[in-house]
C-alpha positions, 0 to 999 in steps of 0.5 A: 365230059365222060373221059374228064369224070374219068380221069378226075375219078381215077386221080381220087382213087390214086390220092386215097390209095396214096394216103392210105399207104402213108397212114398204114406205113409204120417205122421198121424195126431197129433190131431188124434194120441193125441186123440188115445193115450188119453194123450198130450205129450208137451216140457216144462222147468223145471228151468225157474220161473215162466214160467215152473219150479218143485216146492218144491214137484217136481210138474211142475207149472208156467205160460206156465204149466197152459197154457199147461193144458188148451190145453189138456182140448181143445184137451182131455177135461180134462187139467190132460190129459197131460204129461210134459218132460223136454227140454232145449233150445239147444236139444227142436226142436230135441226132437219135431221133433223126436216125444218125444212131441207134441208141445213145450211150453218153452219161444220160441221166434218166429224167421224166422229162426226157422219157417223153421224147425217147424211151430208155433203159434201165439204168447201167450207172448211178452218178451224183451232181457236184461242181468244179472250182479252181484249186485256189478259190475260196469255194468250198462248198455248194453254198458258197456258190450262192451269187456266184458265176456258174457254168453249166452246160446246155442239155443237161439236167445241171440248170435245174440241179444246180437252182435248187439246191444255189438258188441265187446262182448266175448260170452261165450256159455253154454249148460244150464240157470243154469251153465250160473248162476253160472258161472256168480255168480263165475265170470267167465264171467261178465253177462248172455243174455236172455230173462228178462222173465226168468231173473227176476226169478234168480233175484227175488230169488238171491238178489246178482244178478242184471237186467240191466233196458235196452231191446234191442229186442222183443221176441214173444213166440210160441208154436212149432209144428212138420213143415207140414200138421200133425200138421195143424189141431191141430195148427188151433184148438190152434191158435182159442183157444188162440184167445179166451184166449185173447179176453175173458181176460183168458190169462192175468189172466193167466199171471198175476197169475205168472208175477208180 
């Protein structure tokens, strides 16, 4: 009886020690553990010229690649420091939080509703919504679009943009920017939201697409960081950093290089 109150009290004391470990364990530091694995891991696209997309010779370039590399020469003093991984808008924040990247640096607007599940920058870049139209259709402003098939694409802020200004408006929701293009092109739907930013590229390459003129929201880009105190040294460190690509003209030389 006395060796079995002795086992069963050792075995408490093991499953409390155990818990108390798990309760006082808190995430490493990303700055630390970036630093430790000597690379930056950050979420960028892959399809959006000319902010993140693979040239002929499957290379990324675009403006948020260059400004991603100039944060791995912040962070590791030398910008080829960096792996880049491909994220789309609907799967980006599960990707950060689940640790496939550091940070995401892919045409994120800034909303209230995603601070609540990652922290983010300040803004690097202010675009504005609009819409993409065959060349040939009768659109010609956001209120033509009233009853009108429009694509948006899931994990953007395009669904609640979009039902506030074309209330009437049928979205059509697609998994990514490509298949909302061609179904635009096929017309199964009769324009595509988003971000001019990123439509302005499907234009400049497609003469058979069109941008209507209008804008009915603001959108500031981020960069997203896992929420909590894991990512608050390495947020500070960027937050000072874009500050001094502001303030010394770097950052619009650097938007100027890829947004004519």
């Amino acid at each position: 009886m006395k060796k079995i109150l002795e086992i069963t009290f050792i075995l408490l004391f093991l499953c409390l020690f155990t818990v108390g470990c798990g309760k006082n364990k808190e995430p490493m530091d990303l700055l630390d553990s970036i630093q430790q694995r000597g690379i930056l891991v950050v979420g960028v696209s892959s399809d959006i010229v000319p902010f993140g997309y693979k040239n002929a010779n499957n290379e990324y370039e675009g403006f948020e690649i260059d400004l991603a590399k100039q944060i791995a020469k912040l962070l590791l003093y030398d910008e080829n420091k960096i792996e880049f991984v491909s994220v789309e808008p609907a799967n980006r924040i599960m990707m950060l939080n689940s640790g496939q990247a550091d940070m995401i640096i892919a045409t994120m607007t800034i909303t209230p509703k995603r601070m609540n599940v990652v922290d983010f920058s300040n803004s690097y870049y202010n675009a504005g919504q609009t819409a993409l139209v065959n060349d040939k259709s009768k659109i010609k402003s956001l209120s033509d679009l009233a009853n009108k098939k429009v694509g948006v694409a899931f994990g953007t802020t395009a669904f609640d943009g979009i039902k506030e200004v074309v209330p009437t408006a049928n979205l059509v929701g697609f998994k990514t920017y490509q298949q909302a293009i061609n179904a635009l092109k096929a017309e199964e739907i009769d324009a595509f939201a988003l971000d001019d930013t990123i439509l302005i590229g499907y234009a400049m390459k497609d003469k058979s697409l069109r941008m209507l003129n209008q804008r009915y929201t603001q959108e500031p880009y981020g960069i997203a960081f896992r929420k909590g105190i894991e990512s608050a040294r390495t947020l500070e460190l960027v937050n000072n950093f874009l500050v001094v690509l502001n303030s010394t003209g770097t950052l619009n030389a650097m938007k100027n290089k890829w947004i004519k």
